[in-house]
C-alpha positions as CSV (number, residue, x, y, z in Angstrom):
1,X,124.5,135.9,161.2
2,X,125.8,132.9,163.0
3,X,129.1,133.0,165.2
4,X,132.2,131.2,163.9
5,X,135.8,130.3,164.1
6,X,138.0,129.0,161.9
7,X,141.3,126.5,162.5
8,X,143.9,126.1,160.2
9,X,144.6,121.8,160.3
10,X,147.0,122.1,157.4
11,X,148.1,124.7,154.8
12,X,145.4,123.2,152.6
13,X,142.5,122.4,154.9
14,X,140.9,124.4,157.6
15,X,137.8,123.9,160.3
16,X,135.0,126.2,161.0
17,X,133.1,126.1,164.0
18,X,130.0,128.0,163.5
19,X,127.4,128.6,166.3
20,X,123.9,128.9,165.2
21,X,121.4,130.7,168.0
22,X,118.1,129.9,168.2
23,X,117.1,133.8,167.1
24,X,119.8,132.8,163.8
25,X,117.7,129.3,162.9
26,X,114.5,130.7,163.7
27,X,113.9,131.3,159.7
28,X,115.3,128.0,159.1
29,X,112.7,126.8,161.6
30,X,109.5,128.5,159.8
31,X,110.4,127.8,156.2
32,X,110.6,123.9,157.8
33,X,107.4,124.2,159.0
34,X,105.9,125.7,155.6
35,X,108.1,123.0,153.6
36,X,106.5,120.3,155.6
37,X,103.1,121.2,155.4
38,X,103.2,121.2,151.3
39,X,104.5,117.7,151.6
40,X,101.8,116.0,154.1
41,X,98.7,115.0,154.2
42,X,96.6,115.5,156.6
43,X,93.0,114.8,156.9
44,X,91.2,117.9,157.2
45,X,93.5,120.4,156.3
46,X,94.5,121.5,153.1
47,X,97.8,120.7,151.7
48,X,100.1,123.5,152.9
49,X,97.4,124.8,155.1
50,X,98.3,122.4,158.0
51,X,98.9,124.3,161.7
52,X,102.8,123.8,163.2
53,X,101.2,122.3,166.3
54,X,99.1,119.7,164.3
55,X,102.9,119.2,162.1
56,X,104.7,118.8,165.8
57,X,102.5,116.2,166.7
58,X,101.9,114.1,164.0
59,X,105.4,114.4,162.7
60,X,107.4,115.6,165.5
61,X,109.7,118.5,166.2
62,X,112.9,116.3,165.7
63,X,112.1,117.0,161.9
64,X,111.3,119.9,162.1
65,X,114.4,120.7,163.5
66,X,116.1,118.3,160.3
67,X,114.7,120.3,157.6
68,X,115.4,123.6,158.8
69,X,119.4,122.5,160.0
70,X,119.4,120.6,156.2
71,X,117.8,123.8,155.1
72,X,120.2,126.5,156.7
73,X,123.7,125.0,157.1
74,X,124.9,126.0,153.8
75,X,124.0,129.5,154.2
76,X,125.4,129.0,157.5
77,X,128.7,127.7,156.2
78,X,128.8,130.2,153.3
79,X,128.6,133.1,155.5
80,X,131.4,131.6,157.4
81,X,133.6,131.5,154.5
82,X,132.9,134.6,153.8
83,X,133.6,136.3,157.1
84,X,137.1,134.3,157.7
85,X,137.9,134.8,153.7
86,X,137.9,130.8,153.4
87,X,139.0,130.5,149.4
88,X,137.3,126.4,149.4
89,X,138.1,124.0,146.8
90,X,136.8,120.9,148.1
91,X,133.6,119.2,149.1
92,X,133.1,120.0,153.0
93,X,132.2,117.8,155.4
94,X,130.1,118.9,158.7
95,X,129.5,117.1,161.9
96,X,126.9,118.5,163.8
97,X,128.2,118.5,167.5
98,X,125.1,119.9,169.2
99,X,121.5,120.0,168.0
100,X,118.9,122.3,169.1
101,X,116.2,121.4,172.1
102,X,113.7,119.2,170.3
103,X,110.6,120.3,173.2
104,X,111.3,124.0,172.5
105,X,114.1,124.5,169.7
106,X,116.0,126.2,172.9
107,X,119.9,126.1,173.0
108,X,122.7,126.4,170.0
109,X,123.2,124.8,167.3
110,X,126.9,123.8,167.0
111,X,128.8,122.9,163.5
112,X,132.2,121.6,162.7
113,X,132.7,121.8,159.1
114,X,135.8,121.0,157.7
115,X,137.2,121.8,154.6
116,X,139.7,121.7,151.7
117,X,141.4,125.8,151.0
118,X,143.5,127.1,148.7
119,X,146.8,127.5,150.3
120,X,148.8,131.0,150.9
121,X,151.6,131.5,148.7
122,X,154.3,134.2,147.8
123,X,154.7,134.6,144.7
124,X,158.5,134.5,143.5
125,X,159.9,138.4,142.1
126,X,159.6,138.4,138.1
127,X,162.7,140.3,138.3
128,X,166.0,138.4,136.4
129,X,163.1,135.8,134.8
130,X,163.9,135.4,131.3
131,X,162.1,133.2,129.3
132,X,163.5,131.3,126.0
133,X,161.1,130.0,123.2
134,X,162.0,128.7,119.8
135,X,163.4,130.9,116.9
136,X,161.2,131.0,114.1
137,X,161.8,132.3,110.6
138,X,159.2,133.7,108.1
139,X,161.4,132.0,105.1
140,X,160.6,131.2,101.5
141,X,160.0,127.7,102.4
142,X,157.4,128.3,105.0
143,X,155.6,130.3,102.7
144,X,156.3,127.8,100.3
145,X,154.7,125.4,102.5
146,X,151.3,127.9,103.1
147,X,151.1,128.1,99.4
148,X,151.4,124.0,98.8
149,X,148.1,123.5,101.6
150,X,145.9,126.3,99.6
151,X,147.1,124.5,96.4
152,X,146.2,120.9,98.2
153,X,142.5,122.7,99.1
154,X,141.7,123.6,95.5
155,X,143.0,120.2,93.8
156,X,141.3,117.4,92.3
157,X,141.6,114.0,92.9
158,X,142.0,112.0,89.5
159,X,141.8,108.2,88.6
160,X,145.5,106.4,88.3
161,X,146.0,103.0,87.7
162,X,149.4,101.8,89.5
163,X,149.9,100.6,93.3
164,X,149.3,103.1,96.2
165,X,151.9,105.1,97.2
166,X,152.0,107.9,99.8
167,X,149.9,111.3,99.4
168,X,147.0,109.7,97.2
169,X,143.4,109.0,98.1
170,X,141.9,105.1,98.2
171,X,138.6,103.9,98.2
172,X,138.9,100.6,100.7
173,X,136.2,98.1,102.0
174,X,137.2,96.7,105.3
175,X,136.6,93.3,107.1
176,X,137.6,92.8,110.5
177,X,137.5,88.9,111.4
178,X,138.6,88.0,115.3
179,X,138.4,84.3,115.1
180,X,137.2,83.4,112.4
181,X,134.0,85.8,113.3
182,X,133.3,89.2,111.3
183,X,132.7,91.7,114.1
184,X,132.8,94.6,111.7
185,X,132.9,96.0,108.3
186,X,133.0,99.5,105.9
187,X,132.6,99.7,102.4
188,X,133.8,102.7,100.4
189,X,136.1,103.9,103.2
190,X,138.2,107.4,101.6
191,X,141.5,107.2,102.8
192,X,144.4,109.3,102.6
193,X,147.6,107.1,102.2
194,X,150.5,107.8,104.8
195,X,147.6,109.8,107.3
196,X,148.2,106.9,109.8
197,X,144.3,108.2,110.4
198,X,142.9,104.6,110.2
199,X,144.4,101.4,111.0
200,X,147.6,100.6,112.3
201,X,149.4,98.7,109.6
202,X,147.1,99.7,106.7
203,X,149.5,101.7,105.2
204,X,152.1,99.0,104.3
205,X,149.0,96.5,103.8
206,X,147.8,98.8,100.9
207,X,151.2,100.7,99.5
208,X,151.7,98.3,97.2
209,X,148.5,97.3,96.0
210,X,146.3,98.3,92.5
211,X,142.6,99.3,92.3
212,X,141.0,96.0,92.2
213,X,143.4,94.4,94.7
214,X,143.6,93.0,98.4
215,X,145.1,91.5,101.4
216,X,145.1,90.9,104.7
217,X,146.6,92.2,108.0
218,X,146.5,92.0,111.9
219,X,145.4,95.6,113.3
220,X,144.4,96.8,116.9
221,X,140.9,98.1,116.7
222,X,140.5,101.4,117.6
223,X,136.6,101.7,117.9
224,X,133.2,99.6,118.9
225,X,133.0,97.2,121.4
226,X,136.0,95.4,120.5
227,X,138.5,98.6,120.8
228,X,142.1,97.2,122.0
229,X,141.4,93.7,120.4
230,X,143.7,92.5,117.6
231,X,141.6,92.1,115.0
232,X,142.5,90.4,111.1
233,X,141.6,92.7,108.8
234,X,140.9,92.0,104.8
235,X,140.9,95.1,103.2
236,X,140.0,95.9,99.0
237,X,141.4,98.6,97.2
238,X,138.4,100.0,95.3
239,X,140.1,102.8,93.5
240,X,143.5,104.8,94.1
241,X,143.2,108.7,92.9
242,X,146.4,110.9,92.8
243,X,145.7,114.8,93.9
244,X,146.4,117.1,90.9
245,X,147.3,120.4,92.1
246,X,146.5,123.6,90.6
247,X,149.3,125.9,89.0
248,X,150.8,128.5,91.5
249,X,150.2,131.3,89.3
250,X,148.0,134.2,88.9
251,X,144.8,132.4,88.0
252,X,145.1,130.7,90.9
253,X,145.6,133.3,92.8
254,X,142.6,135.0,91.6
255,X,140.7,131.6,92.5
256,X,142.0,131.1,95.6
257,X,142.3,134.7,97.3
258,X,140.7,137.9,96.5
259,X,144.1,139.2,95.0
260,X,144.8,139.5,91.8
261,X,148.4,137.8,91.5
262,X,150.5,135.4,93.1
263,X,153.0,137.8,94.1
264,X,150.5,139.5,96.6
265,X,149.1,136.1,97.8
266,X,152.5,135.1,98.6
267,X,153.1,138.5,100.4
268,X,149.6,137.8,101.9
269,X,150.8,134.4,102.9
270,X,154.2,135.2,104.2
271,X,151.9,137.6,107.1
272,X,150.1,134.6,107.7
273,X,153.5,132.6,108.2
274,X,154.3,135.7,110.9
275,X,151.3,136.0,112.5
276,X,151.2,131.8,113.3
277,X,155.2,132.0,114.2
278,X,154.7,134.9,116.7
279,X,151.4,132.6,118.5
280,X,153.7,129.6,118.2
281,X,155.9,131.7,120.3
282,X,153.3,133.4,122.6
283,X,151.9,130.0,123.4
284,X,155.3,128.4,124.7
285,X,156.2,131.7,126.3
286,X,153.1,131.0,128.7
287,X,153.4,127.6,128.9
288,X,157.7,128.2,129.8
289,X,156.7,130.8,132.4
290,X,154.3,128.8,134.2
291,X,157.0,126.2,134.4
292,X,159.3,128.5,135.8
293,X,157.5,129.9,138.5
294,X,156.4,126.6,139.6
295,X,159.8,125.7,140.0
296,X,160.4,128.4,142.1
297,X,157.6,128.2,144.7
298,X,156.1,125.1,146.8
299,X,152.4,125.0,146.5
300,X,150.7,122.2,148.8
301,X,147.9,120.5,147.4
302,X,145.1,118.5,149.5
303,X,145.2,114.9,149.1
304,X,141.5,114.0,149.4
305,X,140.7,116.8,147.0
306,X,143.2,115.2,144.3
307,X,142.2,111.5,145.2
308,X,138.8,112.1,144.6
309,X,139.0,114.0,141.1
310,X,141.5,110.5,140.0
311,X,138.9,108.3,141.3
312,X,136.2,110.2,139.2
313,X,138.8,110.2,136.2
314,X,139.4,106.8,136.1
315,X,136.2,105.2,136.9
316,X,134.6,107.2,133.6
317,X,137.5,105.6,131.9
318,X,136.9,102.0,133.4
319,X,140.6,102.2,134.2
320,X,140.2,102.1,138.4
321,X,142.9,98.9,138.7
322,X,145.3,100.4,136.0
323,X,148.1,101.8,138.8
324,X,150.4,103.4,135.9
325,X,147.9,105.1,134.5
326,X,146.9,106.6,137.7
327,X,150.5,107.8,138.3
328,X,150.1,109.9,135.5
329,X,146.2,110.8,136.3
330,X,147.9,112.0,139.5
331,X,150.7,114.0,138.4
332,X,148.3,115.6,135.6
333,X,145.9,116.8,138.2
334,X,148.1,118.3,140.8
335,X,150.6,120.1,138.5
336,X,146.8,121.7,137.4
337,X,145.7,122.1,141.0
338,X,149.4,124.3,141.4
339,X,148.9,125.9,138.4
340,X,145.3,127.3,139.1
341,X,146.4,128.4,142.4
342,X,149.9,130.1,141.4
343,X,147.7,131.7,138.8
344,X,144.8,132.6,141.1
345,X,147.3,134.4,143.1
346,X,148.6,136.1,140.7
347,X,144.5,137.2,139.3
348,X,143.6,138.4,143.3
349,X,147.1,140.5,143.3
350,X,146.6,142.2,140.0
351,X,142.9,142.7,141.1
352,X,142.2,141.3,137.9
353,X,138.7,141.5,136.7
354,X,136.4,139.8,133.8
355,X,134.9,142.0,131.6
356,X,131.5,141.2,130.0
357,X,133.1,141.4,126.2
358,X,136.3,139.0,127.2
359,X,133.4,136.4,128.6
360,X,131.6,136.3,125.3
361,X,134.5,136.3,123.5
362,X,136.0,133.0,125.7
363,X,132.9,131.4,125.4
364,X,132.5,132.2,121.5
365,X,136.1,130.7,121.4
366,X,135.3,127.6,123.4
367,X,131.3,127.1,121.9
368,X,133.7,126.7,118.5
369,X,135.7,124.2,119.5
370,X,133.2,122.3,120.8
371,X,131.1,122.5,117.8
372,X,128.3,124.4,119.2
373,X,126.6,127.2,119.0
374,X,127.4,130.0,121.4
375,X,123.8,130.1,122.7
376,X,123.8,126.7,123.2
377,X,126.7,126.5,124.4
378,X,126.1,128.9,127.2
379,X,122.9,127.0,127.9
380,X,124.6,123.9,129.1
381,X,127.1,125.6,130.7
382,X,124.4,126.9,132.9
383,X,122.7,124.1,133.4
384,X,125.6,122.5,134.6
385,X,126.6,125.9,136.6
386,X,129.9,126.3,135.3
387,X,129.4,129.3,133.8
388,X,131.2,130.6,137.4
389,X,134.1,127.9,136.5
390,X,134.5,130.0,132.9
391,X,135.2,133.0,134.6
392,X,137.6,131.6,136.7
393,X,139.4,130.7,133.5
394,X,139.2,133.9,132.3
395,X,140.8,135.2,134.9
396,X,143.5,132.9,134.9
397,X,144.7,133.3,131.4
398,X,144.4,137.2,131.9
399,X,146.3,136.8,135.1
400,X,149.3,135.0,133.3
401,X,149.1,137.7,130.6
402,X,149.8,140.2,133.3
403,X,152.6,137.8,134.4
404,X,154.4,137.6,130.9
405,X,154.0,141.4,130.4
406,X,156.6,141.7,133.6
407,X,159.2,138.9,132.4
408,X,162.0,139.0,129.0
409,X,161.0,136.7,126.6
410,X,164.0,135.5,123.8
411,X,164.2,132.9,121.3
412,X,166.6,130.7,121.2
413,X,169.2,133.0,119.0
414,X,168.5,135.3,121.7
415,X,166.4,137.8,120.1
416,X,163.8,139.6,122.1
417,X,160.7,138.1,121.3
418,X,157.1,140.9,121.0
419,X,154.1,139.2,122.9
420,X,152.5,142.7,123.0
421,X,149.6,141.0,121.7
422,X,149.6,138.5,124.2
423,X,150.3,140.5,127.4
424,X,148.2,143.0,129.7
425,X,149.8,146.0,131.2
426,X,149.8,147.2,134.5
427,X,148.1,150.2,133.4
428,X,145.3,148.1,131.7
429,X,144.4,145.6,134.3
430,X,144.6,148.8,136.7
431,X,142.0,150.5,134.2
432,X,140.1,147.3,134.3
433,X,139.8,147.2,137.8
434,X,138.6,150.5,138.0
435,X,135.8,150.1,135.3
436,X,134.7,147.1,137.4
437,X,134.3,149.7,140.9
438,X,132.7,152.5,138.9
439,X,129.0,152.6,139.2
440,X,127.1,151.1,136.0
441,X,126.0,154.4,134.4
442,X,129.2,155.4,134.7
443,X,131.0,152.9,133.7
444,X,132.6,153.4,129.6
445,X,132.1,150.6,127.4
446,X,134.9,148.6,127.3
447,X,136.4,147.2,124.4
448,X,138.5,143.8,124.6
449,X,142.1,144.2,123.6
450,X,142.4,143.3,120.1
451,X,144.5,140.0,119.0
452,X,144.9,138.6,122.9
453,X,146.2,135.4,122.6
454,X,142.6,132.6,122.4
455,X,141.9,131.0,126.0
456,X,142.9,127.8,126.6
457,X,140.0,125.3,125.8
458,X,137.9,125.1,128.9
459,X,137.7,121.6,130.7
460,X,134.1,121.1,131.0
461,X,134.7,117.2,133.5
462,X,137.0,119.8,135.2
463,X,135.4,121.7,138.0
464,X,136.9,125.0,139.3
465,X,139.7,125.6,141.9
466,X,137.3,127.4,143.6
467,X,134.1,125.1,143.9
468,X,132.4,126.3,147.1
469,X,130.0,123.0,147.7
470,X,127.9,122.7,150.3
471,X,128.7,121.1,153.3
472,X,127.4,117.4,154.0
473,X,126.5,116.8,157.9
474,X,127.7,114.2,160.1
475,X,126.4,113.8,163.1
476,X,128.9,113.3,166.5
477,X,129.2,110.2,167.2
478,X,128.8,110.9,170.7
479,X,125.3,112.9,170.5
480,X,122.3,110.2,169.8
481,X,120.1,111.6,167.1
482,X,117.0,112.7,167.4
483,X,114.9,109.6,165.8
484,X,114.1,110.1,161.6
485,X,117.0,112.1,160.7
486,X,117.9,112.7,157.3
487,X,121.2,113.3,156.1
488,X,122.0,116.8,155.4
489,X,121.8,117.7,151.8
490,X,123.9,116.5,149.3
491,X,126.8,118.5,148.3
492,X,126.6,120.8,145.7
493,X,129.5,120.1,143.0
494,X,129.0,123.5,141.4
495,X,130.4,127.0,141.5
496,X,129.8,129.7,144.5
């Protein structure tokens, strides 16, 4: 393994000096050779059959030396990590400061490689933390409420004739004129009255109007190539439909539920009413405490590292020039670069650790919402090599479970609040981490805690705090280069 050093420049970068002997590159140096042959030809020799002497003549050593420094600097630089415990979260960049003797691959290798890090923090006591959420009652009219969108699922939409009015369904056809010009049109458009889901100004365009009716208004397009333009818009109201809803009684019930009256599908409904109140209040507890202990400690973040993932953000919105937006772009991405590394603290402290049945349940969670199967799902992730970058995620939301298991939580008539179903124990992530350090036939088959509060949907443009890419070199400017070089490869934007 190649000698190093590392220097702290700033709480979020650091620089590792690695020296690479020529006994350390010598497998670089034959894997170059082997790498080479398959690639030239050669008269007389076979592809991948060609001699290193007839390779250092016709090509030169200089190469050689290229491919097998392009070849072996990012095990070079991961090993280096590894040995001074370097936690990366940037894209490196290495300047190659001495190369090895062209005539006889004598003398070191030398490599500066600097870096972005997660910076050190100390995380604030939990003692005297007490965290307030809203108050939420399980009331008649909640359940009310429940009842009225079951009711809305099984109605029917019947034929009225008198003007639009909020709550009923339309049948439009649409024609959007800029100019003079049609640049777009929908016929038989369904349309819930009062959504706000279509066109801005629609809804008092059509309130008024009969089936059989129409008029014209001015609208921002929202879609197409002409999103953002103001657009004149003549809309027809085929048909307007009122929702009949079905009687709330035991029929119904029967219909709608697999009980028998409404009296137990209310009773059924006011647990539902609970159960959402008490996630409501698990969700804002863990959003609350994150805000609190970020108050309380100063975590640095790199500059370049946030720069660049702006720059990326905007330019895939075609948004580079728009300065307010990237205030907020900004603000957005380090208060998430803080929060990954107060909660990666907090994850390496607890020893937390990912079990195989809290993956799959993550990834089931987040296939779902992205309207994919699991499989597939998994697929692309792996492709992409993110599946690392998922884990990290897991980690995080189990860390902050351990976090809001050591803090109060009240609502706001200051009335303990249970999150047991959203907290870990220190006995469980303790029994966690000793499953994970058992040897695998010993280890019992875990089961996930039941009703843990879902994962926070994964941010697949997002890559992981803890990208470990590999380095880029750049050579010293003061060392000529041997002639041919290539540039070292390309950095890797995925997962260690």
């Amino acid at each position: 393994m190649a000698n190093s050093t590392v220097e702290k420049l700033t709480p979020t970068r650091v620089k590792l000096s690695i020296t690479v002997t020529p006994e350390d590159l010598k497998p670089s140096i034959a894997h170059a050779y082997e790498h080479i042959a398959q690639d030239v030809q050669i008269p007389g020799f076979r592809k991948g059959k060609v001699p290193a002497p007839i390779i250092d003549q016709r090509i030169g050593r200089g190469a050689v030396i290229e491919h097998a420094v392009n070849e072996g600097l990012d095990k070079f630089f991961r090993e280096a990590t590894v040995e001074h415990k370097v936690r990366v979260v940037g894209r490196p960049s290495a300047e190659i400061t001495q190369w090895p003797n062209e005539k006889d691959f004598s003398g070191d290798l030398l490599v500066d490689v600097e870096v972005d890090v997660r910076p050190d923090i100390e995380l604030p006591s939990y003692d005297g933390i007490t965290v307030t959420v809203d108050a939420v009652e399980t009331d008649e009219a909640a359940i009310d409420e429940e009842l009225e969108r079951l009711r809305a699922r099984f109605g029917t939409l019947v034929p009225v004739d008198r003007p639009a009015a909020k709550g009923d369904f339309v049948e439009l056809d649409l024609v959007a004129t800029i100019d003079g010009a049609e640049i777009d049109r929908a016929e038989g458009v369904s349309y819930e009255v009062g959504s706000g889901e279509l066109l801005e100004g629609i809804d008092d365009a059509i309130e008024s109007l009969t089936a059989g009716e129409d008029t014209t208004f001015r609208s921002s397009l929202v879609g197409g190539d002409h999103a953002g333009s103001e657009a004149e818009v003549s809309v027809t109201v085929k048909a307007v439909k009122e929702r009949e809803l079905p009687e709330a009684d035991d029929d119904f019930a029967q219909i709608a539920s697999e009980f028998d009256t409404i009296a137990e599908l209310r009773e059924s409904l006011s647990e539902r009413v609970a159960q959402q109140s008490v996630f409501t209040q698990g969700s804002a507890a863990r959003d609350k405490l994150v805000e609190t202990l970020l108050e309380k400690i100063d975590i640095p973040v790199p500059p370049q590292l946030i720069e660049d993932e702006v720059h990326n953000h905007l330019e895939g919105e075609g948004r580079l020039e728009d300065d307010a937006h990237r205030a907020e772009v900004t603000e957005a991405s380090e208060k998430q670069f803080r929060t990954q590394v107060l909660l990666d603290t907090i994850a390496e402290q607890a020893d937390v650790q990912v079990s195989q049945d809290e993956l799959s349940q993550y990834l089931i969670q987040s296939a779902s919402q992205y309207g994919m199967a699991p499989q597939e799902f998994v697929e692309a992730l792996q492709s992409s090599n993110q599946l690392p970058a998922l884990v990290g995620e897991v980690a995080r939301n189990k860390a902050l479970a351990i976090a809001l298991g050591k803090v109060k939580v009240v609502d706001t008539n200051g009335k303990a609040v249970d999150l047991s179903d959203f907290i870990v124990t220190d006995d469980e992530a303790e029994a966690d981490a000793e499953a994970a350090e058992a040897p695998a036939e010993e280890k019992p088959a875990k089961k996930a805690p039941a009703k843990k509060a879902p994962a926070k949907k994964a941010a697949a443009e997002k890559a992981d705090a803890e990208t470990a890419a590999k380095p880029a070199a750049k050579k010293a400017p003061a060392k000529k280069a041997p002639a041919k070089k290539a540039p070292a490869k390309k950095a890797a934007d995925s997962a260690e």
